[in-house]
N, C-alpha and C positions, 0 to 999 in steps of 0.2 A: 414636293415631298421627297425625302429621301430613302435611300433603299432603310431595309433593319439591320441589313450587315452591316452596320459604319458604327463601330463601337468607342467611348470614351478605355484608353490603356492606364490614364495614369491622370491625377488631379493635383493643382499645387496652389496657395494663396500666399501672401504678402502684405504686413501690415506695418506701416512704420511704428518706430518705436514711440515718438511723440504722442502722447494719450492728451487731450484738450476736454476736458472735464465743463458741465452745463456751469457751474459754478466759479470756473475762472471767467467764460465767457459774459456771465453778467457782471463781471468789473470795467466791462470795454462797451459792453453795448445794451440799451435798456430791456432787460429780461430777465429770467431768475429757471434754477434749474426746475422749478414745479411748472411752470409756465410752457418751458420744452419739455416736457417729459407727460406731462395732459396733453399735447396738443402732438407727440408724434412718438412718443415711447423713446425718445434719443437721452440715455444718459453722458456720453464721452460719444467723441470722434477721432481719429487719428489725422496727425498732421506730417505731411511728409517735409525732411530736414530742409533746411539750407542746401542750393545746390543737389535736393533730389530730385530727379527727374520722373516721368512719366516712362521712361523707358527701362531706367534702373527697379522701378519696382516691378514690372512687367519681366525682367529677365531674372528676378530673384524667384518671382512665383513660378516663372516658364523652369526653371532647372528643377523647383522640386515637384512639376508636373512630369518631368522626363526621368528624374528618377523612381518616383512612381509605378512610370511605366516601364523601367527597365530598359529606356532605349537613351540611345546618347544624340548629340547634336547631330553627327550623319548620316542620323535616320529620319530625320524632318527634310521634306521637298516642298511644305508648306505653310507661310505661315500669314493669319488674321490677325490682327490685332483692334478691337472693337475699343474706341475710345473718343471721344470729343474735347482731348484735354493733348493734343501731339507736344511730343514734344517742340515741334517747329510746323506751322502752316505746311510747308516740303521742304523735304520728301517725309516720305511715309515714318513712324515710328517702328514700322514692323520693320523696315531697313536697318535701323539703328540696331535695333535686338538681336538682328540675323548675325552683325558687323560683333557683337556684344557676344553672343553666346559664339561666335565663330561657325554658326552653320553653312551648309555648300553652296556655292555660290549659284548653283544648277535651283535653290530652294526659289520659290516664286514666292515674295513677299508684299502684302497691301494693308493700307486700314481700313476698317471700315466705320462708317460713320452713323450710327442710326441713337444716338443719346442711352439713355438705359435701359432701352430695349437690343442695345449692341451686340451683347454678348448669344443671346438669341439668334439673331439674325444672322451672325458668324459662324454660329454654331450650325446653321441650317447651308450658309453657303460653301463651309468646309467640307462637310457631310455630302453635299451635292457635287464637289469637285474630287473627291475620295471615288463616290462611286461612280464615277463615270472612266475610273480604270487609270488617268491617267497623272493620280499625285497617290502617294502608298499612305505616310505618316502625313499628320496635322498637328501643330500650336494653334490652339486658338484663345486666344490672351483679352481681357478684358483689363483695362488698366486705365488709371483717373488720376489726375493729381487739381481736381476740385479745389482746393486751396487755391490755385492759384487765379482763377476765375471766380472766386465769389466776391462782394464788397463785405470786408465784415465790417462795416458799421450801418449794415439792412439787415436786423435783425428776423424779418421775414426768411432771408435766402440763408446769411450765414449761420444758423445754427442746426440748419438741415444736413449741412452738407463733408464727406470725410474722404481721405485718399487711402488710395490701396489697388491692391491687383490679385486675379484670380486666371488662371490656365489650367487646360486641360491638353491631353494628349488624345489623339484618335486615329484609329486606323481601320483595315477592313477587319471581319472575321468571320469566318465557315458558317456559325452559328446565327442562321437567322431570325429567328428568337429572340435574341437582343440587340440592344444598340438603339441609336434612335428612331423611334418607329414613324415617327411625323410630327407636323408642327401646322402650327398658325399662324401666318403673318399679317397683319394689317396695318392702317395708315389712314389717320384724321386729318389730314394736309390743310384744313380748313379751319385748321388752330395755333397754327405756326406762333403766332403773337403771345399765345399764354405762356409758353416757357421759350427761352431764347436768350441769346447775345447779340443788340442791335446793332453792334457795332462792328469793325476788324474785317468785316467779309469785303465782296467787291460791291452788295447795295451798296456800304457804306463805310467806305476806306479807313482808316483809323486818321485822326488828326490833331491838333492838340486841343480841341474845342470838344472833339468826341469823347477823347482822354476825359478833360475835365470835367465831363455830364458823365462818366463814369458808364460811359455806353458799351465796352469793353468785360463789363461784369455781367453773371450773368442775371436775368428777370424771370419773373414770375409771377402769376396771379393764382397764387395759393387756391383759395375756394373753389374758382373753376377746373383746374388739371385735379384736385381732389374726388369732384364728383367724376370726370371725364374717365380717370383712371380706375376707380372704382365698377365703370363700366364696361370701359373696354378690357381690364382685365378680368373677369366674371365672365363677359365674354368668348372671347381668347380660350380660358377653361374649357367652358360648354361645350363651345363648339369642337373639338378636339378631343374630345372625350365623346360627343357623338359619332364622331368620323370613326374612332375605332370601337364605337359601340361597347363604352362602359361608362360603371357608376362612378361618382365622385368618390363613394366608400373601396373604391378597388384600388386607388390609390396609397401608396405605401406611406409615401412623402412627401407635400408640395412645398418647393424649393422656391420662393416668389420673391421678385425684384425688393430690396429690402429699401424703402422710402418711409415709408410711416405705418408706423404699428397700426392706427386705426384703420387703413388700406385693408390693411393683413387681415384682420379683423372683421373686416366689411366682407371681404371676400370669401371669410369662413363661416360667416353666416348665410348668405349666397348658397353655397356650396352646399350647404349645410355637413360640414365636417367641423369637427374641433378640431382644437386651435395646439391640441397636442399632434395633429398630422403637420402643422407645418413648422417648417425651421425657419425661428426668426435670432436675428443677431444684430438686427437694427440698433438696438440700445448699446449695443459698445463701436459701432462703427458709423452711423449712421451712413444719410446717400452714398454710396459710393458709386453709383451709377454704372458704367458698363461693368465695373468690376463686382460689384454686387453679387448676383446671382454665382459664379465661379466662384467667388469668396465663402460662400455660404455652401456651397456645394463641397468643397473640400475639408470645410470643419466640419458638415453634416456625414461625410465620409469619412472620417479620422478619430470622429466620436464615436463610431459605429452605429448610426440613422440611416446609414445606407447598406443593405445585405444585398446577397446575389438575389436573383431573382426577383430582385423589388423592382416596383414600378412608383417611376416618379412623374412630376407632373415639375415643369417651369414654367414662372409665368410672369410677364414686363409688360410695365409699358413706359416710357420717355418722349421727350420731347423733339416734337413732326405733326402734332404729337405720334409718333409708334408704339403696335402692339404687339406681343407673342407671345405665344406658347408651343410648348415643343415635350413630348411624352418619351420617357427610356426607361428600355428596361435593361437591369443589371445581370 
């Protein structure tokens, strides 16, 4: 858990300009927009261009996260980048971006890799490296380019799924008060199989027989990671909300991994909150995965859903399968 002085300075997202509509996609693959829109609230998803990268929209979100906050490239000594979509196996994408926005070379830059619970979990590690005194500023960039790992002719996976990026600026402040006060991290390692990519790692090398079984894209068993996530993130909440000993109704806002509206939904019964406490934007962007929760944080902040002294609530979970939640106040 991290100190409360590590505050978010500045917040920025990125959505390519290609809108991919429920109803184009049923001219290419057997499904229809009522079909996606019952079964996950997705009406459009964005599609990143030709020759867009995983890095180029991560540095478009990362600059209007810094200007946000007021500070410029020279003032990052660290950067995270939460993503399962790199641009290249190695090095890191957070390399790319440093080389990209031209930050100091003095900045310590890595990815990390936790599916769509990424940006969480980056968000807890940058926060942990901030207060231990020895990095000032932090990017921490959730960024997807999805597109390029799904099969769109599995209509299971590819109407889920959209690219985009979301960044946050952080640093210390006097004020202990706010900032983020703590998190929850967990991990069901004993579901690796339900969501995944069986292919391209070192189990099982890429070759052109793996290629043709399409082992490269990514899988999924819908039904199962629906209930798994519905739990572990209810969970994730709870617990988290008892550690600092409050109600679910103290919360101002909850900011939750944007996958399937009925998710959202499950969870606000759970909770028992409505479903005006939480920001959901799944229907114009669908999965976006590590970029999610930052994406939806900075349109929740721009619409003005985020005041000073609110307390919010994040909550993921992705595929390990991983869980988390992590509590701030502004």
């Amino acid at each position: 858990m991290s100190t409360p002085s590590t505050v978010i300075l500045g917040t920025g997202s990125y959505a390519p300009d290609r809108i991919l509509t429920n109803a184009e996609l049923s001219k290419t693959v057997d499904t229809s927009d009522e079909w996606i829109r019952t079964r996950s609230g997705i009406r459009e998803r964005r599609i990143a261009a030709a020759g867009e990268k995983t890095s180029d929209m991560g540095v478009q979100a990362a600059r209007r996260a810094l200007e946000d906050a007021r500070l410029t490239a020279a003032d990052i000594d660290l950067v995270i980048v939460a993503t399962f979509t790199p641009d290249l196996p190695m090095p890191s994408t957070a390399c790319i971006i440093q080389q990209k926005l031209g930050l100091p070379t003095t900045a310590a830059c890595f990815d990390l890799c936790a599916a769509c619970t990424g940006f969480v979990y980056a968000l807890d590690t940058a926060c942990a490296m901030i207060a231990s005194g020895r990095y000032r500023h932090a990017l921490v960039i959730g960024a997807e380019k999805l597109s390029s790992i799904v099969d769109w002719k599995d209509r299971t996976t590819c109407v889920l799924f959209g690219d985009g990026a979301g960044a946050v600026v952080i640093g210390p402040s006097p004020d202990a008060g706010r900032g983020l006060l703590g998190t929850r991290l967990g991990t069901l390692g004993d579901t690796v199989d339900l969501l995944c990519i069986p292919g391209g790692g070192s189990n099982a090398p890429a070759t052109p027989a793996s290629i043709a079984a399409g082992d490269h894209f990514l899988k999924m068993k819908g039904k199962e990671v629906f209930k798994l996530a519905v739990r572990a993130m209810d969970e994730a909440a709870r617990d988290i909300l008892e550690q600092h000993h409050l109600r679910a109704d103290q919360i101002s806002l909850v900011i939750p991994h944007q996958a399937n509206l009925r998710i959202i939904e499950a969870i606000s019964q759970y909770l028992e909150l409505p479903m005006d406490r939480f920001f959901v934007n799944v229907d114009r962007y669908g999965n976006t995965s590590a970029a999610s929760i930052p994406l939806a944080l900075d349109e929740a902040r721009r619409s003005g859903r985020i005041k000073a002294g609110d307390l919010n609530l994040l909550v993921a979970f992705g595929a390990g399968l991983t869980y988390g939640s992590a509590l701030i106040r502004w």
